[in-house]
C-alpha positions in Angstrom: 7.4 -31.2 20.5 8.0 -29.0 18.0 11.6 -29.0 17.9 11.5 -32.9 17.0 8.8 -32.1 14.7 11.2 -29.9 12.7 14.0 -32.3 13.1 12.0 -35.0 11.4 10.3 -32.9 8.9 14.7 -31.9 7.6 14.6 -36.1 7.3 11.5 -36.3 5.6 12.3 -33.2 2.6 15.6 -35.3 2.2 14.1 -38.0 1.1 11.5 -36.1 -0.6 14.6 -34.7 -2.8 12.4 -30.8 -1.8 15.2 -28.7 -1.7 12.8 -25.3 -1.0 11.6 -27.5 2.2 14.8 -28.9 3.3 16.3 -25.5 3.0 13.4 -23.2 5.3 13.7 -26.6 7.8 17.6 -26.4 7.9 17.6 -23.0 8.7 14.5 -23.3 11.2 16.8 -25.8 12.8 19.9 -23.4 12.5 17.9 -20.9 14.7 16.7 -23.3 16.9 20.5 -24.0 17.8 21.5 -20.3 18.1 18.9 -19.9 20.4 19.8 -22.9 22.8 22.9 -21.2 22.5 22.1 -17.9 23.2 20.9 -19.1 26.5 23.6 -20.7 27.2 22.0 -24.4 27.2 23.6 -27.1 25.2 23.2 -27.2 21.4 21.6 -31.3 21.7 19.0 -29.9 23.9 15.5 -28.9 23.0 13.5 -26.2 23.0 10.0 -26.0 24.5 7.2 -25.3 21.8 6.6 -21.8 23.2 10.3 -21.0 22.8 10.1 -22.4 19.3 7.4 -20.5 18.0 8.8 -17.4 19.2 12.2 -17.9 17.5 9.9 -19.1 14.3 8.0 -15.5 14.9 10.9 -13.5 14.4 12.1 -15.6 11.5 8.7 -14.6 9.9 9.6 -11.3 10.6 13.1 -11.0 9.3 11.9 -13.0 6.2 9.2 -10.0 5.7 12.0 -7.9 6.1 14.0 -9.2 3.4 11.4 -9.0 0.9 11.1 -5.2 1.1 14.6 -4.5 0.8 14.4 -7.5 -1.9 11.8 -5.7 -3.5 13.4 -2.3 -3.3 16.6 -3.7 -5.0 14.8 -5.6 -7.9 15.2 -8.7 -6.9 11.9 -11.0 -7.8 14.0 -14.0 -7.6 14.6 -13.7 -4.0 11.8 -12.3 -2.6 9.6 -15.5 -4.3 12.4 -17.3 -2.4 11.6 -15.7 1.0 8.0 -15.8 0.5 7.8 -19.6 -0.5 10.0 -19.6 3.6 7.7 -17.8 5.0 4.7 -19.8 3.8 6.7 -23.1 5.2 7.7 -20.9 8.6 4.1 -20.2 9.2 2.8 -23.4 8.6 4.3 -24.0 12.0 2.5 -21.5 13.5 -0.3 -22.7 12.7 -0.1 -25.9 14.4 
């Protein structure tokens, strides 16, 4: 599944020392959580791949989102940090 996928993969950038990777899986995870709770299932469970890659979708999206108002406000720092996300968040996609 997925989920456990991600759940390993947080493990796996730890012991890398990746702090880009450990980051975009943390917050994967994070959403991952506020969905479960969003539908009023407990935090422990998991969701389903299909559920997953939709909550990943709209994390793609938001991230896009971020790097035009990023990009509007100057900030090349932050959008390379967004984009290098992204790149991570849609490697999941294209399992």
């Amino acid at each position: 599944m997925l989920h456990e996928q991600v759940k390993n993969g947080v493990k796996e950038a730890m012991l890398a020392k990746d702090a880009g990777l450990l980051k975009a899986r943390r917050n994967i995870l994070a959403a991952f959580t506020n969905e479960l709770v969003a539908q009023k299932r407990k935090p422990i469970e998991s969701l389903s791949d299909e559920e997953a890659l939709k909550v990943i979708e709209r994390m793609v999206k938001k991230a896009k989102k971020a790097i035009e108002m990023f990009k509007q406000g100057g900030r090349a720092d932050l959008v390379a940090e967004e984009e290098a996300e992204i790149k991570i968040f849609e490697s999941y996609l294209s399992r």
